[in-house]
C-alpha positions in Angstrom: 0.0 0.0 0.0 1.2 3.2 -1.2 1.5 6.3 1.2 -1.1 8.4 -0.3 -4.7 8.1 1.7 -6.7 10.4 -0.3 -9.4 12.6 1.5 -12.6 12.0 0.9 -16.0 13.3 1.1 -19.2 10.7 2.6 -22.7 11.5 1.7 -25.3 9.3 3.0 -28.4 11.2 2.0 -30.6 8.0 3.4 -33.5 7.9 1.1 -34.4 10.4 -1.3 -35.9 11.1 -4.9 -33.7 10.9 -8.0 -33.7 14.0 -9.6 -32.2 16.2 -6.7 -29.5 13.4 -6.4 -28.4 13.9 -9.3 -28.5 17.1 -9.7 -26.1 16.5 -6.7 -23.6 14.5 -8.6 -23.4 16.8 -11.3 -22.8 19.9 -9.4 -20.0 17.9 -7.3 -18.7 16.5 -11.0 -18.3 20.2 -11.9 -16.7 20.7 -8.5 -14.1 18.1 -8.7 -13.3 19.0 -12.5 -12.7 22.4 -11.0 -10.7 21.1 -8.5 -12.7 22.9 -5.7 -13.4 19.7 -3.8 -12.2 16.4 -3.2 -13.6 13.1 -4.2 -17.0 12.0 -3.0 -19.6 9.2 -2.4 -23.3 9.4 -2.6 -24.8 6.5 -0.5 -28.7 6.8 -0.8 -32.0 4.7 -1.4 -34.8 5.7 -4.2 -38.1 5.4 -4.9 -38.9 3.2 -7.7 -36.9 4.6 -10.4 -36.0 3.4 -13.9 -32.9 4.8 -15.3 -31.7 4.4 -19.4 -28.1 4.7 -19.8 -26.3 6.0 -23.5 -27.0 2.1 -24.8 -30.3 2.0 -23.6 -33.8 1.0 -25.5 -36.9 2.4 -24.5 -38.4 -1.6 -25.4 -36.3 -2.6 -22.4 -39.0 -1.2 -20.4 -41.7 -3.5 -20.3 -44.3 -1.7 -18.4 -46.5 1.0 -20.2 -46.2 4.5 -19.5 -49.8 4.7 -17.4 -48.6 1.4 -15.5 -45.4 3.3 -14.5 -47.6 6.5 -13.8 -50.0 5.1 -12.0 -47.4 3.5 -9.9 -45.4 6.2 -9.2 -42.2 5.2 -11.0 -40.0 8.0 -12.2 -38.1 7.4 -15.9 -34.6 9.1 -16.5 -32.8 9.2 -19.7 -28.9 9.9 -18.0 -25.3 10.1 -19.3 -23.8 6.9 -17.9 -23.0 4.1 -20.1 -25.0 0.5 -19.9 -28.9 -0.1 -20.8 -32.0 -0.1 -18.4 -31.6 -0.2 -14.5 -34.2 -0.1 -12.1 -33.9 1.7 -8.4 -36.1 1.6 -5.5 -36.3 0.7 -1.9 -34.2 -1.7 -0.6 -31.3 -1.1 -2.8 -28.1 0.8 -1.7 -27.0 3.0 -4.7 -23.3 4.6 -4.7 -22.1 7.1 -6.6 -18.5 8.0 -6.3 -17.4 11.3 -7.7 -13.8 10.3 -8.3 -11.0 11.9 -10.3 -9.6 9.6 -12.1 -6.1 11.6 -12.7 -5.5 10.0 -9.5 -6.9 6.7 -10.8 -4.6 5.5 -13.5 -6.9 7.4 -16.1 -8.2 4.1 -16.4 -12.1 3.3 -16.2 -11.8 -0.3 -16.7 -9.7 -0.2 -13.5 -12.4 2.1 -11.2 -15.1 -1.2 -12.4 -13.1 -4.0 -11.4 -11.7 -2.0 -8.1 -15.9 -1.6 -7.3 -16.8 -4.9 -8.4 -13.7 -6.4 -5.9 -15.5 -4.1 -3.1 -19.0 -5.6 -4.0 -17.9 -9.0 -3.9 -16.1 -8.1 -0.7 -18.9 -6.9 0.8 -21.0 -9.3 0.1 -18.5 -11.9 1.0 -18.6 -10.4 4.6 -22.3 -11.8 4.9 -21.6 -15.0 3.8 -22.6 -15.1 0.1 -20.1 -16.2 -2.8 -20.0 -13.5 -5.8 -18.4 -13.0 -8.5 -17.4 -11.4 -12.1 -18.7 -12.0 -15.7 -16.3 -11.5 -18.1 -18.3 -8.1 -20.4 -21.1 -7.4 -17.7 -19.9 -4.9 -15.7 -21.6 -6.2 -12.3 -21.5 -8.8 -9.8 -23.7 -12.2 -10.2 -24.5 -15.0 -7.6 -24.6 -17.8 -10.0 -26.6 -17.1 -12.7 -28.8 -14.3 -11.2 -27.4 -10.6 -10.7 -27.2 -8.9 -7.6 -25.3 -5.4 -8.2 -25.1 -2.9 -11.4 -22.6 -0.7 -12.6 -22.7 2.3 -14.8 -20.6 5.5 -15.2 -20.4 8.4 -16.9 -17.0 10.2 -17.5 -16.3 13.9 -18.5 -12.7 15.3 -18.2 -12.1 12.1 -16.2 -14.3 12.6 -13.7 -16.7 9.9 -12.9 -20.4 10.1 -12.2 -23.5 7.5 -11.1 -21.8 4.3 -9.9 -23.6 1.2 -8.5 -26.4 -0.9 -7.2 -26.5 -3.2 -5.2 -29.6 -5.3 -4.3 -29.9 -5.5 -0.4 -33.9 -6.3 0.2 -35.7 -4.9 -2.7 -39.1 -6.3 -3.7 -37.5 -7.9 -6.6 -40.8 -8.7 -9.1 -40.3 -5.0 -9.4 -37.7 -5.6 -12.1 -39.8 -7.0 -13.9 -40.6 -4.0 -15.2 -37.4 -3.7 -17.3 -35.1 -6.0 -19.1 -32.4 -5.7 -16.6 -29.1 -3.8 -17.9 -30.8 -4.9 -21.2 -29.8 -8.7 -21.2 -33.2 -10.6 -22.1 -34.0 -13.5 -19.6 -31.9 -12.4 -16.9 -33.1 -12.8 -13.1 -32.2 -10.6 -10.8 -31.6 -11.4 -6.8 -31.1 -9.8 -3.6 -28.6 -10.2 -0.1 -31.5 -11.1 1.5 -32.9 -13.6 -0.9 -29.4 -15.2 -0.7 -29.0 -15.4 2.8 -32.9 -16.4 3.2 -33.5 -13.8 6.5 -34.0 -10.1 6.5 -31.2 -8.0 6.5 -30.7 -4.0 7.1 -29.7 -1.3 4.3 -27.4 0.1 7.5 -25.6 -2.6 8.0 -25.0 -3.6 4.7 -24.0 0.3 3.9 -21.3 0.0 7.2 -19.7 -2.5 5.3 -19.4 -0.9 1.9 -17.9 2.1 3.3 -14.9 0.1 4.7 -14.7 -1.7 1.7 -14.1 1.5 -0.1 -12.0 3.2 1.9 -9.6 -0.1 2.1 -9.7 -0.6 -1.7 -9.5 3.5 -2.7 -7.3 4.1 0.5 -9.6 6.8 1.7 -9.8 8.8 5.1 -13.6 9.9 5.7 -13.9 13.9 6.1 -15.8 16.2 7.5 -18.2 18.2 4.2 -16.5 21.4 2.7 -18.8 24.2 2.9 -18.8 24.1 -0.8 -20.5 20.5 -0.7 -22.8 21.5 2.6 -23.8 24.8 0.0 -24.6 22.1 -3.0 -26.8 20.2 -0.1 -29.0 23.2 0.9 -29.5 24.3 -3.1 -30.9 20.3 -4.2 -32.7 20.5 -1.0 -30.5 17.3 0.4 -29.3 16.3 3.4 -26.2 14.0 4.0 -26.6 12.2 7.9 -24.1 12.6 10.2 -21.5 9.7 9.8 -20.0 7.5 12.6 -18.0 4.5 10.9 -18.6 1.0 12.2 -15.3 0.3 13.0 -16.0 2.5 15.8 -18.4 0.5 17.2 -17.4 -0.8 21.0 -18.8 -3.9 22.4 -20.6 -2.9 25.7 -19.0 -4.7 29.1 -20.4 -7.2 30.5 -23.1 -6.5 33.1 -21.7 -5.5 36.6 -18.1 -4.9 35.3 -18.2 -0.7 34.9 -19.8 -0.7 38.8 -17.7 -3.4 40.0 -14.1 -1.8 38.8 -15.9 1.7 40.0 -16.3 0.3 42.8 -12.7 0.2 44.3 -11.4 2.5 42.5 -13.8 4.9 44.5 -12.9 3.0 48.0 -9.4 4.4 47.3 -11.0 7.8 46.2 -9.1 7.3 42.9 -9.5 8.7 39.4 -8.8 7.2 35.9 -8.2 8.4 32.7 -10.0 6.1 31.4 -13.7 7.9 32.9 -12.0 11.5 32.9 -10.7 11.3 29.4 -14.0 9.2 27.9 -11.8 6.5 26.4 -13.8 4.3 24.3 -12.0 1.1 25.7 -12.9 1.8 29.5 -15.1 -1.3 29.8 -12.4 -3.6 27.8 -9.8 -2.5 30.0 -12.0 -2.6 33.4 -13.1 -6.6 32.0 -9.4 -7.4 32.2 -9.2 -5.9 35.7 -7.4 -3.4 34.4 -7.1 0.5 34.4 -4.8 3.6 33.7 -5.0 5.4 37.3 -5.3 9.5 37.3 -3.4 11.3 40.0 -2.8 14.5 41.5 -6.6 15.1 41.0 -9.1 15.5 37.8 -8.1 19.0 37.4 -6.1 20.0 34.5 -4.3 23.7 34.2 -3.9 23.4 30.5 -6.8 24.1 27.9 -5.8 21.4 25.1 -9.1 21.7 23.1 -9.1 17.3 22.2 -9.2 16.6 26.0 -12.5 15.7 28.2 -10.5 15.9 31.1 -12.0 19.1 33.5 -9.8 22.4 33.2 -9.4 24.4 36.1 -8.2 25.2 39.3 -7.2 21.8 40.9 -7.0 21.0 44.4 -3.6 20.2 46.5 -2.0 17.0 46.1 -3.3 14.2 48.9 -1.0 13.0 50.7 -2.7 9.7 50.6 -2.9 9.3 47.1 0.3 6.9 46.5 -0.9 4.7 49.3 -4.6 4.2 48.0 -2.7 3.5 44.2 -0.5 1.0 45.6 -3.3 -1.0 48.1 -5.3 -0.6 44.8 -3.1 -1.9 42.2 -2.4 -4.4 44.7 -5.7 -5.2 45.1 -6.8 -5.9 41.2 -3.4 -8.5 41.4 -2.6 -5.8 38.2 1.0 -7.2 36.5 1.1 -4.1 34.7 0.1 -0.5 36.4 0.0 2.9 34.3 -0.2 6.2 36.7 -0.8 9.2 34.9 -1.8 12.4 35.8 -3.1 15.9 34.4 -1.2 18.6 33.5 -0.1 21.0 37.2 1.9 23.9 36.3 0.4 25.1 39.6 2.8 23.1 41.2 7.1 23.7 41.4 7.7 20.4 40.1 5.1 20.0 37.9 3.8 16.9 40.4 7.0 14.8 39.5 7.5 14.6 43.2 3.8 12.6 43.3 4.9 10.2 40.4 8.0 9.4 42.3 6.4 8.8 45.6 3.6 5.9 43.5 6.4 4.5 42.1 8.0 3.9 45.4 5.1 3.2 47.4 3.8 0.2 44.4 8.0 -1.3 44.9 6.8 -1.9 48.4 3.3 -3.0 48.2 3.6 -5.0 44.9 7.2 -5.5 44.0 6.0 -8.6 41.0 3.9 -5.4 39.5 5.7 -3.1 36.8 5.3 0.4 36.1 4.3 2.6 33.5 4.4 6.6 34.1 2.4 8.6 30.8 3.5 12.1 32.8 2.9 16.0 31.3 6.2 17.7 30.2 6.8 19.5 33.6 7.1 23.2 31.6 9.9 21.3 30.8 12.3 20.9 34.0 14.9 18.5 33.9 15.4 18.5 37.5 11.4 17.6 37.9 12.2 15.0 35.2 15.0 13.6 37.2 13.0 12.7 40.4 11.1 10.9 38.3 13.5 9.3 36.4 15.5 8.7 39.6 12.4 6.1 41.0 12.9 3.8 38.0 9.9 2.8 36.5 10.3 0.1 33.1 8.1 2.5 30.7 7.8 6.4 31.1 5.5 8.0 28.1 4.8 11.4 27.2 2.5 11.9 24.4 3.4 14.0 21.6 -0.1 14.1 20.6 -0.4 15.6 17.0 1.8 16.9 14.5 3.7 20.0 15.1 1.8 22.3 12.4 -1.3 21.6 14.5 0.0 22.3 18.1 -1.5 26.1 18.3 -5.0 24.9 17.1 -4.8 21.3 19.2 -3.5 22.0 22.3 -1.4 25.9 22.6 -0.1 25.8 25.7 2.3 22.9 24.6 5.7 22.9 22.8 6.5 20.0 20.2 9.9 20.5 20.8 9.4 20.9 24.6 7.9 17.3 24.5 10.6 15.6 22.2 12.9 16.9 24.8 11.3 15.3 27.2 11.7 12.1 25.5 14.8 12.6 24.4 16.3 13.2 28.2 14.4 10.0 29.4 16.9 8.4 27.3 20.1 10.6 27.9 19.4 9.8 32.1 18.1 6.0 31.8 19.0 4.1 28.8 17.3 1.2 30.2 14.1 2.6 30.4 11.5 2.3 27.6 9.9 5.9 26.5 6.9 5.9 24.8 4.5 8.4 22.9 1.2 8.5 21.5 -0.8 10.2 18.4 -4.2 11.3 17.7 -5.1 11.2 13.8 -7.9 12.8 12.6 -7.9 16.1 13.3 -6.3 17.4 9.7 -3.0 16.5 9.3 -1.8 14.5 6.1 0.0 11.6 6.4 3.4 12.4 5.5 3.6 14.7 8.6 2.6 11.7 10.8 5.1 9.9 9.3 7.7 12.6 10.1 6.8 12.8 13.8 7.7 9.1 13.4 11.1 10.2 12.7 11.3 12.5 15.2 10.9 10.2 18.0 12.8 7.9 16.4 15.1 10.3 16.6 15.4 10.7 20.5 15.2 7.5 21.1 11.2 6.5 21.8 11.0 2.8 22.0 6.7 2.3 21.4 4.4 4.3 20.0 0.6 4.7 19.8 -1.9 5.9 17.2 -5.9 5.9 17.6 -8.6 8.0 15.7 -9.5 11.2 17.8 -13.2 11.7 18.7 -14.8 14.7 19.7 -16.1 14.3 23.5 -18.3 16.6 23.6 -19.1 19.5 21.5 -17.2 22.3 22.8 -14.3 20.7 21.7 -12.5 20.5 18.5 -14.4 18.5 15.4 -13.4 15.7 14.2 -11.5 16.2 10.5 -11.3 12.7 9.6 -11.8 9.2 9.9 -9.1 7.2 9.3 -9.9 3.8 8.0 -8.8 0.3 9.6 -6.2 -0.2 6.9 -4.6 2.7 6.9 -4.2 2.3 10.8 -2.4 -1.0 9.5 0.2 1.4 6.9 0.5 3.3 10.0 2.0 0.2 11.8 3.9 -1.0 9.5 5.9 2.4 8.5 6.4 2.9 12.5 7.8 -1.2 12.6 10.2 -0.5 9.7 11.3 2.9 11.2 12.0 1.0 14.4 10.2 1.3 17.2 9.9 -2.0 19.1 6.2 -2.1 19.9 3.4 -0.5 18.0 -0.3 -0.3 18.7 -2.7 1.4 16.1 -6.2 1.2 15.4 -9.3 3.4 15.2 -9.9 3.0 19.4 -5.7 2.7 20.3 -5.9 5.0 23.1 -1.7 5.9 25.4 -2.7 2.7 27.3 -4.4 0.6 25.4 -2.6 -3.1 26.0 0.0 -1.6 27.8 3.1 -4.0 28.5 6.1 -3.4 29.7 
């Protein structure tokens, strides 16, 4: 897989009438030839709809006009290529809005790559698809299941595909399907023999797509949202699938709440919203918050409270240790928000849990995530000096973002910090972590790689950002599971000796010494 994820555009209009969509397509094809927007991809349902393409015959439609009327079917003469197709509920239709410069120039290619993602998809649910050599389209057997048919100008694609999810199928019997006398026409759910839902079905699709074209998902121009508001469309807010979290099992968030509230303890993993909380807490495990759930730094990704904190407890240390102890952890992380209220920064608090879980659970090892302490190196050396196996510091974004993301930090502040980890304990593995997401193009990502790399971080961490609650900043993108995997694998070859990425890879996500 190459290094180029190409940002694209996601409209899933649900279900809506023909004409306006497109209408839609065009104005985006104009757009795109323009070079005023990225690629896009119309996901909707229609009403029953019959479509003739360049090739088309009107005697390919088999009902009469006052049938078709009187039914409330709509008839469009359109610039794709191919013969008569019919739409209506319970089909998903796509229409990518692609430039091919960035395709090979080659058409043949975009059909086979959507055919591959069909078959893919449909693979997922258990049924076996597959090509016909000179039918653009996907068959199951003998019978059809999905259409293609596009229209090119200045080698930008239009319309797209069909694909038949739970359609009343005796429907097409009002055309000669894509103009081939005597063929039959099927459905996913005809296949699989159950009912089956457009959403789900749709899910799928979109990761197909975004694996095959190497997409990341982003957030509507105000170009596009304007073309929205003029066809009287609009697109629903998208939330991939592969965001989806399995909930805990019942009693599991309560129980691990539980003690962690005997000990009057905090975790990242509530104060920070982390997707994974319930995984984590099912494995008895979690990423303990001290010196409070205050923070003195205004980063605008982080759900953690900003404010003025109160003074370190002096008990704190004890209650992590008899804690720790308590969930038989093997592995502890002990993080903390930021306190540039404090001299030290709170190093003097990291080094006093580190000391206090040597004496109450010697077989248990440590991992510090700390703040760069306004970056002190004598702060740094306390904590240092206690000798935990892993101290991280996250570098969090990519430096061109820092005054937007979070302005009270320093991206060379924080390599520092890394960097003198290294320079006081060699034997100790640093580690950082990386939000994607939030605008910045791969090759930067890639570069911070380097950059830590560079000082000497041993693991690193990448996960999609999410917005936790309004107020703070919006999402840019969504990065697709496979390009979470090119992620990995350019970190592996730059080096670093473990590497966790994935859409919900949070600092502390299967954290190991």
């Amino acid at each position: 897989m190459v290094g180029s994820f190409r940002p694209t555009y996601l409209l899933d209009l649900g279900k809506a009438d023909y004409k306006p969509v497109w209408q839609l397509q065009k104005n985006l094809q104009d757009l795109r030839i323009r070079g005023q927007v990225a690629d896009s991809l119309i996901l909707v349902e229609h009403p029953p709809t019959i479509t003739l393409g360049k090739a088309s015959s009107r005697e390919h439609i088999l009902a009469s006009e006052e049938w078709l009327a009187a039914h409330e079917f709509q008839v469009f003469q359109i610039e794709r290529g191919g013969d008569v197709t019919f739409h209506g509920p319970g089909q998903l239709v796509g229409y990518p809005i692609l430039d091919l410069n960035k395709y090979n120039k080659d058409v043949h290619l975009l059909v086979n790559k959507l055919e591959e993602m069909l078959i893919n998809t449909l693979s997922a649910f258990g049924v076996q698809a597959e090509r016909r050599v000179g039918f653009p389209g996907v068959w199951v057997g003998e019978k059809k299941i999905a259409s293609i048919g596009l229209g090119v100008n200045h080698w930008v694609t239009i319309h797209g595909f069909a694909l038949n999810v739970n359609p009343d199928l005796s429907q097409f019997k009002t055309i000669v399907p894509c103009g081939l006398p005597g063929v039959q026409m099927t459905s996913l759910a005809e296949e699989l023999n159950r009912s089956i839902s457009i959403s789900e079905v749709k899910n799928r699709v979109i990761e197909e797509m975004c694996a095959l074209f190497q997409w990341e998902i982003r957030s509507l121009s105000q170009d596009v949202e304007r073309l929205l508001v003029v066809d009287g469309l609009k697109a629903q807010a998208f939330r991939p699938s592969w965001l989806t979290v399995q909930a805990p099992s019942s009693g599991v968030m309560e129980e691990m709440e539980g003690v962690l509230a005997k000990g009057r303890l905090h975790t990242v993993c509530e104060g920070a919203r982390c997707p994974n909380a319930g995984e984590c807490f099912a494995l008895g495990t979690a990423s303990f918050m001290i010196l409070g759930d205050v923070c003195t730094r205004g980063c605008r990704f982080c759900a953690v409270s900003k404010g003025i904190p109160c003074p370190p407890d002096q008990a704190e240390a004890e209650a992590v240790a008899e804690t720790v102890k308590t969930l038989k952890l093997k592995h502890a992380v002990i993080t903390s928000v930021t306190r540039d209220d404090l001299p030290d920064g709170g190093a003097g608090e990291f080094a006093r849990v580190v000391r206090a879980l040597r004496h109450k659970t010697p077989q248990t090892s440590i991992e510090l995530l700390i703040p760069d302490l306004a970056g002190s190196e004598q702060a740094l050396e306390t904590i240092v000096a206690a000798k935990p196996e892993v101290i991280g510091h996250n570098i969090e974004t990519v430096p061109e973002l820092y005054p937007r993301v979070q302005p009270g930090a320093n991206y060379e502040r924080s390599l520092k910090v890394l960097a003198d980890v290294k320079r006081l304990a060699p034997a100790i593995k640093t580690k950082s972590g990386l939000m994607v997401g939030l605008g910045e193009k791969t090759q930067e990502v890639c570069r911070v790689m380097e950059d830590l790399r560079a000082v000497g971080c041993d693991y690193l961490t990448i996960g999609q950002y999410l917005q936790p609650t309004p107020k703070h900043l919006p999402v840019k993108g969504f990065i697709p599971p496979g390009m979470f995997a090119w992620y990995r694998e350019q970190a592996l070859e730059r080096g670093f000796k473990k590497v966790e990425c994935g859409p919900l890879v949070r600092s502390s996500y299967h954290a190991q010494p």
